[in-house]
NUTORTOR-961880 format. One record per residue: residue in one letter; residue number from 0; x, y, z of N, C-alpha, C in turn. Coordinates in pm, whole numbers, plus 50000, padded with zeros to 5 digits. Layout:
// NUTORTOR-961880
 resn resi  n_xx  n_yy  n_zz ca_xx ca_yy ca_zz  c_xx  c_yy  c_zz
    a  NUM     X     Y     Z     X     Y     Z     X     Y     Z
...
***
This chain:
// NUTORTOR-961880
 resn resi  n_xx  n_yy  n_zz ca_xx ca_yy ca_zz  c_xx  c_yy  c_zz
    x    0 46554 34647 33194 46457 34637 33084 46469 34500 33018
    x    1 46357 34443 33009 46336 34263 32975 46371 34282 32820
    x    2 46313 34376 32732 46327 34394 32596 46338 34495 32507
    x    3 46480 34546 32536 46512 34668 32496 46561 34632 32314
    x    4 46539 34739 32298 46569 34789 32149 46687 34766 32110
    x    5 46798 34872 32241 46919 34864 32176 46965 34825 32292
    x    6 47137 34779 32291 47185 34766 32368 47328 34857 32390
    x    7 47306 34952 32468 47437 34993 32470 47572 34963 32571
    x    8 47674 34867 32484 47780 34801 32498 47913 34856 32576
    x    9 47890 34859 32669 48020 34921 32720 48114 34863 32783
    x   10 48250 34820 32744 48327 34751 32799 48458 34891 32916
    x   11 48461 34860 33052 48521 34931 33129 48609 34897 33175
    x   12 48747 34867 33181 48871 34928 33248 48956 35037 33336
    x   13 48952 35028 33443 49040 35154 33513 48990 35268 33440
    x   14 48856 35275 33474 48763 35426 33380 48763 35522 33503
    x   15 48763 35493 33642 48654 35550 33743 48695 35704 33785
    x   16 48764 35730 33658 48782 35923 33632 48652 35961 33550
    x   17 48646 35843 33506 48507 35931 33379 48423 35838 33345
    x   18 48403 35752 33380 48279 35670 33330 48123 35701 33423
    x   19 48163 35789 33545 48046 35875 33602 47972 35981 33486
    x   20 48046 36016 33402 47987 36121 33300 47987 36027 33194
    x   21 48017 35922 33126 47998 35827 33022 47866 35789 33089
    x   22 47847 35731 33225 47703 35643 33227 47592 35759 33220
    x   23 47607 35903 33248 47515 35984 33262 47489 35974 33138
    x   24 47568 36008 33025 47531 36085 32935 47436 35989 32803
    x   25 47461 35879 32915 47369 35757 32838 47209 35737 32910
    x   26 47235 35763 32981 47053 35752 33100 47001 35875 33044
    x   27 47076 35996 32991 47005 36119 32946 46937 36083 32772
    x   28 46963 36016 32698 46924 36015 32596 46781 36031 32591
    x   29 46747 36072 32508 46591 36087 32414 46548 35970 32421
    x   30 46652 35857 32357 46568 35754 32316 46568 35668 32467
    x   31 46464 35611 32510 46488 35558 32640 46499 35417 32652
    x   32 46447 35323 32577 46401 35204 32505 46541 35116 32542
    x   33 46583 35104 32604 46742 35101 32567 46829 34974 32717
    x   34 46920 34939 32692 46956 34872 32836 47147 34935 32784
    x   35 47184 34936 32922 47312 35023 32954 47368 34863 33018
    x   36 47477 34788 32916 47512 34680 32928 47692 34694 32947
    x   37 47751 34664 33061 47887 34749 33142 47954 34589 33182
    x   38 48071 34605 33078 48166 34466 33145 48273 34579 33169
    x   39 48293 34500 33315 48382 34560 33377 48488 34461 33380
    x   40 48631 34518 33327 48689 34391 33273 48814 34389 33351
    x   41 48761 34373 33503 48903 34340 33627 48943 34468 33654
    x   42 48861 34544 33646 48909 34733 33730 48943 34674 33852
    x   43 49073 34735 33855 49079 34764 33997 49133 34876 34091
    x   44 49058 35034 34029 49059 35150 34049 48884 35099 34124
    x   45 48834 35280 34149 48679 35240 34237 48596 35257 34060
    x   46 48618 35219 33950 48511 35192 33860 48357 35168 33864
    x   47 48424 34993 33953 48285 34955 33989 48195 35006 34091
    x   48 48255 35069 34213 48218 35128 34267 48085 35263 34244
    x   49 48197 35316 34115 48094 35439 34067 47899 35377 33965
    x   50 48002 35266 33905 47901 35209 33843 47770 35187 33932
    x   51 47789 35133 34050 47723 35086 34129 47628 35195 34211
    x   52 47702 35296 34211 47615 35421 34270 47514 35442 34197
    x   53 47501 35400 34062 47378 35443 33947 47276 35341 34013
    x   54 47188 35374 34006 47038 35293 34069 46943 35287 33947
    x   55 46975 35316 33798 46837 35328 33720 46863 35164 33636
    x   56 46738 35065 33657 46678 34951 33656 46768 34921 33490
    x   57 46808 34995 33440 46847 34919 33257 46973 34958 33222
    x   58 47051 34967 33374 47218 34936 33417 47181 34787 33436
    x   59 47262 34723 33364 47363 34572 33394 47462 34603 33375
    x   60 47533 34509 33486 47713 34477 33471 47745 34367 33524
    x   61 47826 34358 33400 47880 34185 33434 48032 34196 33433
    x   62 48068 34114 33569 48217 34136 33619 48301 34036 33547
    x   63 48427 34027 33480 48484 33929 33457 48642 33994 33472
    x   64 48742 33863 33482 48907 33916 33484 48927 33942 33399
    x   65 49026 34081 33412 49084 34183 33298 49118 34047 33198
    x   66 49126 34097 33112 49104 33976 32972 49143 34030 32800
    x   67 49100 34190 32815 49126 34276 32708 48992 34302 32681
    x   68 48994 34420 32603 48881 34486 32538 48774 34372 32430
    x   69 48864 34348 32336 48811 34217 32237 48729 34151 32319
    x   70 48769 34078 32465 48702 33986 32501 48581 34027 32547
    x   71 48609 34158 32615 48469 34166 32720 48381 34255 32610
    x   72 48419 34292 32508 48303 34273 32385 48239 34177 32371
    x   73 48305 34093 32329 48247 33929 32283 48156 33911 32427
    x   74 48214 33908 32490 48110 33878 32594 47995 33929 32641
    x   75 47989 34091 32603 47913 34144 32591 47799 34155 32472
    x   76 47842 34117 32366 47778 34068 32267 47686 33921 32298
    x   77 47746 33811 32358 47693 33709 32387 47569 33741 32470
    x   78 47606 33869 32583 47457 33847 32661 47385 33976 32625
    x   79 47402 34054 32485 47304 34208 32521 47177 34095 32456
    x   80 47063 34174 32509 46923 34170 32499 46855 34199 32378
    x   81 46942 34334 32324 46881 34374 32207 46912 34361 32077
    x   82 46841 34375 31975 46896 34334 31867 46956 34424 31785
    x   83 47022 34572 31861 47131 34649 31804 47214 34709 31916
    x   84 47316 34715 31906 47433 34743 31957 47473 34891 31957
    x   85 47493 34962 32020 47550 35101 32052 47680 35115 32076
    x   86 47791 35053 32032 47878 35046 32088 47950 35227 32193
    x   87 48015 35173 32261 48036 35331 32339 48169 35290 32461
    x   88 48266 35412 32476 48330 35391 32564 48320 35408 32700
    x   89 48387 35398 32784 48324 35451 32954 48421 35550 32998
    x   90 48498 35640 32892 48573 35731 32936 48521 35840 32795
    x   91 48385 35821 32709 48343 35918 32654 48232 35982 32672
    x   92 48197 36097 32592 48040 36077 32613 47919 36112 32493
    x   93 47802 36074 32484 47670 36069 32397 47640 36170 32420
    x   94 47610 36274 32319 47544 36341 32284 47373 36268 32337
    x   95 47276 36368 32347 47121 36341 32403 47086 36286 32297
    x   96 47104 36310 32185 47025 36239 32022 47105 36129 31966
    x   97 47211 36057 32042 47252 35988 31942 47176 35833 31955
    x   98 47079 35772 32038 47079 35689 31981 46985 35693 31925
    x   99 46896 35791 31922 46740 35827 31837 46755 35852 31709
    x  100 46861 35964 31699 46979 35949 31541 46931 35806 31467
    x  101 47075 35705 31543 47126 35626 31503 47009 35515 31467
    x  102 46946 35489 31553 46838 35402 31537 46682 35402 31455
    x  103 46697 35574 31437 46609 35616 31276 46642 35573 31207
    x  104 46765 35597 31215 46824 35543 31048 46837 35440 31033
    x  105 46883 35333 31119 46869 35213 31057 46749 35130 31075
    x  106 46683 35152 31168 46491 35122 31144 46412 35167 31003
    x  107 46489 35307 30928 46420 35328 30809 46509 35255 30735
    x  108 46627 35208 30724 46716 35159 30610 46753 35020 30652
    x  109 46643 34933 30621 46698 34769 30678 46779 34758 30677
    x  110 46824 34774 30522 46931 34690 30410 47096 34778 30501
    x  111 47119 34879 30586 47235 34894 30615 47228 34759 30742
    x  112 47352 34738 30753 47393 34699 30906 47502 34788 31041
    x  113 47527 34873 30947 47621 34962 31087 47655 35100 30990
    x  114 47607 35184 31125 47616 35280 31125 47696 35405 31172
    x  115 47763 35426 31176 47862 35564 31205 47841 35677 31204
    x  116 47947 35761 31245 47884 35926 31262 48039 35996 31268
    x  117 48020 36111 31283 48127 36211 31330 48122 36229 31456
    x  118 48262 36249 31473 48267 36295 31615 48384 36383 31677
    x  119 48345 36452 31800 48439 36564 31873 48539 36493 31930
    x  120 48623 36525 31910 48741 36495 32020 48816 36590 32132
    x  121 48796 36546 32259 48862 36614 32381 48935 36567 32424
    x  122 49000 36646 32525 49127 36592 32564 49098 36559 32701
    x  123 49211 36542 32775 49190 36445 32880 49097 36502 32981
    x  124 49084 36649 32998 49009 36743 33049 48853 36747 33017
    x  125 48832 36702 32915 48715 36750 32833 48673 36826 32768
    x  126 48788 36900 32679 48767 37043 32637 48790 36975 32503
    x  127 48676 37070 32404 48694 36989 32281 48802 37063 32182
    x  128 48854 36988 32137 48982 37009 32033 48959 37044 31908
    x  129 48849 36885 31846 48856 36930 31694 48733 36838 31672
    x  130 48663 36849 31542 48606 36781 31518 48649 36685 31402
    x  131 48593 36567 31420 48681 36415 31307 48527 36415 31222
    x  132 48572 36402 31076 48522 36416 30981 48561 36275 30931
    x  133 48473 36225 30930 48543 36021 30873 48556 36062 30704
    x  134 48679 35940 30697 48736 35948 30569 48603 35901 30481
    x  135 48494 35847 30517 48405 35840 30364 48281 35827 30464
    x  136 48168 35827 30362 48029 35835 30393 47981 35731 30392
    x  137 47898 35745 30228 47832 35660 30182 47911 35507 30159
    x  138 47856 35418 30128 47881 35300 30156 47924 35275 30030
    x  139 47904 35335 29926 48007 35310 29810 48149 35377 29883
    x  140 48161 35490 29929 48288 35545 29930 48360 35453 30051
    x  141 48276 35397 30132 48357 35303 30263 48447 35202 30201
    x  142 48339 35127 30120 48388 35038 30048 48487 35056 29903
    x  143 48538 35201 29872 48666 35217 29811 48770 35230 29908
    x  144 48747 35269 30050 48874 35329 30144 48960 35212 30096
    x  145 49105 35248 30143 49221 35159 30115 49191 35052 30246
    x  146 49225 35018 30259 49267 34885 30421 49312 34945 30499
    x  147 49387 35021 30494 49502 35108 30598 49393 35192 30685
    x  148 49262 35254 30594 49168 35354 30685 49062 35277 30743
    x  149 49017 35305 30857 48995 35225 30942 48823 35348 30907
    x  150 48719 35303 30883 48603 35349 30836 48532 35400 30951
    x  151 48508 35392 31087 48462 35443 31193 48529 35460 31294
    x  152 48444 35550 31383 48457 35590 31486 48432 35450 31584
    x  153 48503 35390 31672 48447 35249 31731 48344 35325 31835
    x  154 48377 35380 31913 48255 35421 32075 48124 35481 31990
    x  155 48147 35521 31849 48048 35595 31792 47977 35512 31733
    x  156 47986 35406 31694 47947 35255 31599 47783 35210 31659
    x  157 47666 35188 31533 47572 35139 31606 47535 35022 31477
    x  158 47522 34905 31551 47472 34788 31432 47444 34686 31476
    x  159 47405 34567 31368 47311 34499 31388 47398 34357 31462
    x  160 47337 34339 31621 47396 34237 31638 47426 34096 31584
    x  161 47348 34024 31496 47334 33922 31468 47448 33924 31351
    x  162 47495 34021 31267 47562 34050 31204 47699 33984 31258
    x  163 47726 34070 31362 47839 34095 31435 47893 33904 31487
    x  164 47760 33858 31544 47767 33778 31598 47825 33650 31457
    x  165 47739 33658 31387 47749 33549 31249 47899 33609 31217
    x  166 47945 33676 31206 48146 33696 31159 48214 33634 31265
    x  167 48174 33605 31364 48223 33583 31498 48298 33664 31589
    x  168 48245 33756 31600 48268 33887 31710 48411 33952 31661
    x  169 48467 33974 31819 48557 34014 31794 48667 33958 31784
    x  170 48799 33968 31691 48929 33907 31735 48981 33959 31787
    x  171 49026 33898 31890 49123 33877 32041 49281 33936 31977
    x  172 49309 33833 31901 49502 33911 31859 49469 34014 31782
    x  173 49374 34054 31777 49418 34184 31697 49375 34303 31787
    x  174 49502 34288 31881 49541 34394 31960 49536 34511 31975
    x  175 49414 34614 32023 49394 34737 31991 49311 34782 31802
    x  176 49345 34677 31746 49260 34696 31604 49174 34650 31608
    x  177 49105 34559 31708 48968 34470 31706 48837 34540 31606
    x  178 48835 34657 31622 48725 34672 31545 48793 34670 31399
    x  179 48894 34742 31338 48927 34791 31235 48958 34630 31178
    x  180 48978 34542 31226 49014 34409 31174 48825 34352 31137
    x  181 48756 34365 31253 48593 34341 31223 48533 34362 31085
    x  182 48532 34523 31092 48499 34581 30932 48567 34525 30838
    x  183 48686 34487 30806 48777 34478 30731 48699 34310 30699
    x  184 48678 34277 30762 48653 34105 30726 48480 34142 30652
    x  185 48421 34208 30750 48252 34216 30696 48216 34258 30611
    x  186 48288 34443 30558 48202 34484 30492 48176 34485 30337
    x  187 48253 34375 30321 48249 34326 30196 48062 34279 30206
    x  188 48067 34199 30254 47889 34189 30252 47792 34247 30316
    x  189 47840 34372 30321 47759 34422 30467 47760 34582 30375
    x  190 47602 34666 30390 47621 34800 30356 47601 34869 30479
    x  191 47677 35012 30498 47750 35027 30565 47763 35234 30529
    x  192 47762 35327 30665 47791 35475 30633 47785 35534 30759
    x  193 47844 35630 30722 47853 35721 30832 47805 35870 30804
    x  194 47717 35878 30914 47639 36035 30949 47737 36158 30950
    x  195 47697 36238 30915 47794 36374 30937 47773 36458 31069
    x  196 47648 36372 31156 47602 36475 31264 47733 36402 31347
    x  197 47825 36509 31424 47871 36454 31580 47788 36399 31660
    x  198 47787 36287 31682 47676 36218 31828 47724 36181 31912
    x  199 47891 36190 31956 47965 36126 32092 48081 36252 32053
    x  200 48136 36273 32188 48242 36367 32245 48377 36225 32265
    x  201 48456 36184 32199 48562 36103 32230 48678 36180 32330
    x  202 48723 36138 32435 48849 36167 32535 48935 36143 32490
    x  203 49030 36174 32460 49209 36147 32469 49197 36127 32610
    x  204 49281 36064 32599 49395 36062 32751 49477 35945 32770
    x  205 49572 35979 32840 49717 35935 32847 49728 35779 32917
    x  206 49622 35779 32955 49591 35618 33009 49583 35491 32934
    x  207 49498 35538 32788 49448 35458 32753 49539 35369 32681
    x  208 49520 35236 32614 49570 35138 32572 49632 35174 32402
    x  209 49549 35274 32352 49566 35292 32227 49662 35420 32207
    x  210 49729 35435 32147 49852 35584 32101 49878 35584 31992
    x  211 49876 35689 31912 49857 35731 31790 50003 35681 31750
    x  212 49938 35630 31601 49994 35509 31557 50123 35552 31512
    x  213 50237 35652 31523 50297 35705 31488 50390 35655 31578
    x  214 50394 35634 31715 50398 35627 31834 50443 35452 31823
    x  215 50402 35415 31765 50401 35218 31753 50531 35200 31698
    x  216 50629 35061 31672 50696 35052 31639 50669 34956 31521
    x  217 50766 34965 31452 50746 34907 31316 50716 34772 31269
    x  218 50786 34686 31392 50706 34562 31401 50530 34586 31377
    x  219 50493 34629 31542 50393 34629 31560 50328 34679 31396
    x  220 50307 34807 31356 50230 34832 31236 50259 34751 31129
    x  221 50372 34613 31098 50363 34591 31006 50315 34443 31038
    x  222 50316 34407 31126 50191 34279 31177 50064 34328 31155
    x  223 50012 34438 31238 49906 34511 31189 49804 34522 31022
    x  224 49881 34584 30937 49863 34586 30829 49883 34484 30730
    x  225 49989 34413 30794 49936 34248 30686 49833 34180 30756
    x  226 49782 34187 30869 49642 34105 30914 49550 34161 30851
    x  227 49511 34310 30851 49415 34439 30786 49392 34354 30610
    x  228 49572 34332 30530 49523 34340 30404 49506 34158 30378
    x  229 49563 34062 30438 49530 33933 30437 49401 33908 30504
    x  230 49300 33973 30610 49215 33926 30667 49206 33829 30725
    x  231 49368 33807 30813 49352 33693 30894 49466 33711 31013
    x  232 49456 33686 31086 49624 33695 31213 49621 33599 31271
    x  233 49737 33577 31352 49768 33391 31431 49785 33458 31538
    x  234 49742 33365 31630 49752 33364 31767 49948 33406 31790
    x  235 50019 33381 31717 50155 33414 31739 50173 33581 31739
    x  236 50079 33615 31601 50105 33751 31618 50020 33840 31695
    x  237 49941 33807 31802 49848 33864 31851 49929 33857 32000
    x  238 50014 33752 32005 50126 33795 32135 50238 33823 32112
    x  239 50248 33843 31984 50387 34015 31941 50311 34139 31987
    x  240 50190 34140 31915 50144 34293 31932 50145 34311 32089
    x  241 50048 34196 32197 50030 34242 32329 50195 34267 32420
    x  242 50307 34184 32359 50418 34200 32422 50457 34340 32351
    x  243 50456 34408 32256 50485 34579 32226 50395 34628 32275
    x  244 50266 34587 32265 50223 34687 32354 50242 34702 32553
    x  245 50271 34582 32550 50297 34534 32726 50445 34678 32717
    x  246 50529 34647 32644 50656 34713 32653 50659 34859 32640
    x  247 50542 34897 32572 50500 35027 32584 50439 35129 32649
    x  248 50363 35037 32733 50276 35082 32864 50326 35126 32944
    x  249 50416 35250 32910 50464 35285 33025 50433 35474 33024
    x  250 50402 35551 33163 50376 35665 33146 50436 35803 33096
    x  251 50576 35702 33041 50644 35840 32927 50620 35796 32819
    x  252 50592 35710 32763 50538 35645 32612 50405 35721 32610
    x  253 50311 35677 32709 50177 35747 32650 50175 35884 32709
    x  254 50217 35992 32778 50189 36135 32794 50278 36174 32668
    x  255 50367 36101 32617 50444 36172 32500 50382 36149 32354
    x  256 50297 36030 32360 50230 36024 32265 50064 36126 32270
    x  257 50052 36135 32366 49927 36224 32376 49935 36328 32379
    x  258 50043 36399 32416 50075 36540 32389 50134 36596 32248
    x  259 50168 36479 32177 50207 36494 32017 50120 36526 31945
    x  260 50005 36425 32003 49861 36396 31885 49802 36532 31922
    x  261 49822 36617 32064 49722 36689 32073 49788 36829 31965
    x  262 49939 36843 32009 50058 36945 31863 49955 36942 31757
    x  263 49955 36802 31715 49923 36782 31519 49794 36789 31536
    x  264 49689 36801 31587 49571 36846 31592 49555 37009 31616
    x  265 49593 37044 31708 49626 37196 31710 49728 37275 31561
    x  266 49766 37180 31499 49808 37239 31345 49697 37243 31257
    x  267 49647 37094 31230 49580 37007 31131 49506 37054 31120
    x  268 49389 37040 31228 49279 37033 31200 49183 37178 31323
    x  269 49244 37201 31402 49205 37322 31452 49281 37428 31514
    x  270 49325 37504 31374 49448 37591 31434 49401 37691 31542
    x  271 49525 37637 31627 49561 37716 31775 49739 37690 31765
    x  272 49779 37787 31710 49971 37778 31700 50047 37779 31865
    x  273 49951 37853 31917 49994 37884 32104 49984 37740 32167
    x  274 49849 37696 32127 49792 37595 32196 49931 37420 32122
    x  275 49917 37439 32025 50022 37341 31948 50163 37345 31977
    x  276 50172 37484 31989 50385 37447 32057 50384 37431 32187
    x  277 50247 37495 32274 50232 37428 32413 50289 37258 32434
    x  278 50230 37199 32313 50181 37060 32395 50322 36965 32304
    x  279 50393 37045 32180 50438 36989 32110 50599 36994 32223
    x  280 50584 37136 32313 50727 37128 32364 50704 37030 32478
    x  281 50568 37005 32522 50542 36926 32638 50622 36757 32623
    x  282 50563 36724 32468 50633 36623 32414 50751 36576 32355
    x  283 50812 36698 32384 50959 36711 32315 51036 36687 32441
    x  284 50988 36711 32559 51087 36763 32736 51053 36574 32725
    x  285 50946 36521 32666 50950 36378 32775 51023 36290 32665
    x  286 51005 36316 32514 51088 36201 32448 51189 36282 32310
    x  287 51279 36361 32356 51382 36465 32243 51407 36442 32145
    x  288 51386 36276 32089 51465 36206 32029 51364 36192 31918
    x  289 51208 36238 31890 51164 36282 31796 51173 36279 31730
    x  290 51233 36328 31616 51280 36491 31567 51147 36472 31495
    x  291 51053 36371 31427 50942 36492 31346 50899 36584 31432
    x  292 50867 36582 31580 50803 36694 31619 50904 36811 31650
    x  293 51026 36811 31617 51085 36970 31627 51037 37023 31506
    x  294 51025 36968 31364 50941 36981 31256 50832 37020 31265
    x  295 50748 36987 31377 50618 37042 31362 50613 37155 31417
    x  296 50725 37159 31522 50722 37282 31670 50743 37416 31547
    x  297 50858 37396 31439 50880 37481 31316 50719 37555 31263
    x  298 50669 37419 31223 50553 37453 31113 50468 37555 31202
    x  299 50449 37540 31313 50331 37568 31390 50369 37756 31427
    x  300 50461 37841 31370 50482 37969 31288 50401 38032 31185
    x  301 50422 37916 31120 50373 37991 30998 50184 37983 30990
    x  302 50221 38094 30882 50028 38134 30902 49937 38009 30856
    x  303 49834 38052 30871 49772 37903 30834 49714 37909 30745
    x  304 49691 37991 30681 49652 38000 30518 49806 37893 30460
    x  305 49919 37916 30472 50058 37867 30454 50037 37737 30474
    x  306 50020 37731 30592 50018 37586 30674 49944 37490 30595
    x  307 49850 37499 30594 49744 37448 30540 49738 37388 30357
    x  308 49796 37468 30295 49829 37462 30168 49933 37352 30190
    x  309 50049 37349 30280 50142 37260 30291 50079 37117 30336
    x  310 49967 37109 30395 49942 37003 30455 49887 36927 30306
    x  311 49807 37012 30288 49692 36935 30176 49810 36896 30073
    x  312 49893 36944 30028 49986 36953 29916 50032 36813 29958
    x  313 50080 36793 30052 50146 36622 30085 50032 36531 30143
    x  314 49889 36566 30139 49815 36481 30146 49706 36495 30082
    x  315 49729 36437 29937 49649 36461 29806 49492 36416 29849
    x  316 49493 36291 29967 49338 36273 29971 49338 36247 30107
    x  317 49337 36362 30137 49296 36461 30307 49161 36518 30271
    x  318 49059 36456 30331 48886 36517 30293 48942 36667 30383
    x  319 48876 36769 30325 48835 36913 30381 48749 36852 30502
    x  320 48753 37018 30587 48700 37011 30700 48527 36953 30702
    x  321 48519 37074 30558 48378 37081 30536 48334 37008 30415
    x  322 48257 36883 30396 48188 36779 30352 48077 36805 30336
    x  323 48065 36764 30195 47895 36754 30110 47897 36629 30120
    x  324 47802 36573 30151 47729 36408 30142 47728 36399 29977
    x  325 47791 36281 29948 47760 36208 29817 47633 36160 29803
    x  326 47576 36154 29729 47449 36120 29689 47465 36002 29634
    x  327 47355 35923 29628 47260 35901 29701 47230 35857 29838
    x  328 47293 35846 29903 47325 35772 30067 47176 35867 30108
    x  329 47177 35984 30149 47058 36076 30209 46952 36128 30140
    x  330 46794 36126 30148 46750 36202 30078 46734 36357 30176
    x  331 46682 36448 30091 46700 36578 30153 46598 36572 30294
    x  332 46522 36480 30344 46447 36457 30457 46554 36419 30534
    x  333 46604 36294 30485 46775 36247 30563 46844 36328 30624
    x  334 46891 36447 30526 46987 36520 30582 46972 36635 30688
    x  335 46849 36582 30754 46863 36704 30868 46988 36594 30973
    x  336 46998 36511 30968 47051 36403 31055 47229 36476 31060
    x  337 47225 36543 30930 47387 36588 30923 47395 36748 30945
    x  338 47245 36783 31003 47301 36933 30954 47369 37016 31104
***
């Protein structure tokens, strides 16, 4: 497509387990208007291969050496067509309405530049776990979050390229935070919210580059969070983070971190106590040395009326499952978008 609307951005790595159901679930959308824009960033699993089996005319892919995520954004930013961005992963998948959603809303609301949503999370299988309720909405409440909360969903993210482009894309050292470092610099001038409808199904799985931050070492998060609250990082610390994370990449670091996150989700946020000491002992056999999760393997007993009271009690500003939109962000026409 010579002049598509949107562009949806997909940067791919060693996907070619699931980016056959990521590219479907993007050719199925409502909105059709659209170009399916795929850096494939030095796979060398059959990725490209699968990519290539797709035959519909508003697939592009542009090949470049593995390089990191940051980059083959930027690069992908440099050549999409359209003048909004879908961002999306190639190991998740779109809901049929999300970019018709996404692109109402910001066709009726100039004045935002990026848009967000809620979203499901599955596990490496595809079975959904829980649903993520973002820490704020409206664009007054984005713009109180602390620094530390990272305001969207990234694969779920839709906004205005020129935006993106004028901050100067993405940063490269900021290793796995690229987006959360983005917002953090923009949205000071930029208005800015997130939808309550789910419009993407996000994957866990044990592959990926990112592990719940619990999982990181203390270096790493505290390079992290002084770039987040200074709004700036050096090329020095952007090859600390890739050397912890280089040192971490290994397949008992991430099945032990993914089987943790899946425990504290099976507590948190969608009690299953069977399903949570399943995955919490799974993560206990690969790294013992824990101990919060023999703590959790404990909690995950007690009832959840109990449970639950305990959680909220040590996390004074933990949003509930269930969220009323602050006003004014939606009018009541708006809010079918969340219902």
């Amino acid at each position: 497509m010579l002049n598509p609307k949107i562009t949806v951005l997909m940067p791919a790595y060693n996907t070619g387990k699931y980016i056959h159901e990521a590219i479907s679930s993007v050719l199925e959308q409502t909105f059709t208007a659209f170009e399916l824009l795929i850096i494939n960033d030095g796979s060398t699993d059959d990725t490209l291969a699968v990519i290539n089996a797709f035959t519909d005319a508003r697939i592009r892919v542009i090949n470049q050496d593995n390089k990191g995520v940051a980059n083959a954004l930027n690069n992908g930013l440099n050549n999409a067509r359209a003048p909004y961005i879908a961002r999306f992963d190639a190991d998740d998948v779109c809901y049929p309405n999300r970019l018709q959603v996404q692109y109402d809303f910001i066709t009726a609301h100039s004045d935002y530049s990026i848009i967000g949503s809620a979203c499901d999370y599955a596990d490496v299988n595809g079975e959904y776990v829980f649903t993520y309720q973002p820490a704020a909405y409206s664009n007054a409440e984005i713009q109180r979050l602390d620094y530390k909360i990272c305001p969207f969903i990234h694969s779920g993210v839709f906004y205005k390229k020129d935006v993106i482009l004028k901050a100067g894309g993405y940063n490269e050292h900021a290793y796995t935070f690229e987006d959360h470092f983005l917002w953090a610099n923009i949205l000071k001038n930029e208005k800015a919210c997130n939808l309550q409808q789910s419009l993407i199904k996000v994957r866990w799985n044990p592959e990926s580059i990112t592990i719940d931050e619990k999982w990181r070492t203390n270096t790493f998060r505290k390079i992290k969070y002084n770039a987040l609250n200074k709004l700036t990082i050096t090329e020095a610390d952007g090859i600390k983070l890739r050397q912890i994370g280089k040192q971490q990449h290994s397949s008992r670091i991430k099945e032990g971190a993914y089987y943790a996150l899946l425990g504290k989700k099976y507590l948190w946020n969608n009690y299953q106590p069977a399903k949570a000491r399943q995955n919490l002992i799974k993560t206990l056999s690969i790294s013992p040395l824990h101990i919060k999760n023999y703590f959790l393997l404990l909690l995950s007993f007690l009832p959840e009326k109990i449970l639950y009271s305990f959680y909220h009690s040590t996390k004074p500003n933990n949003r509930p499952n269930k969220i009323k939109l602050s006003a004014p962000l939606l009018t009541s026409e708006e809010l079918t978008y969340g219902s």
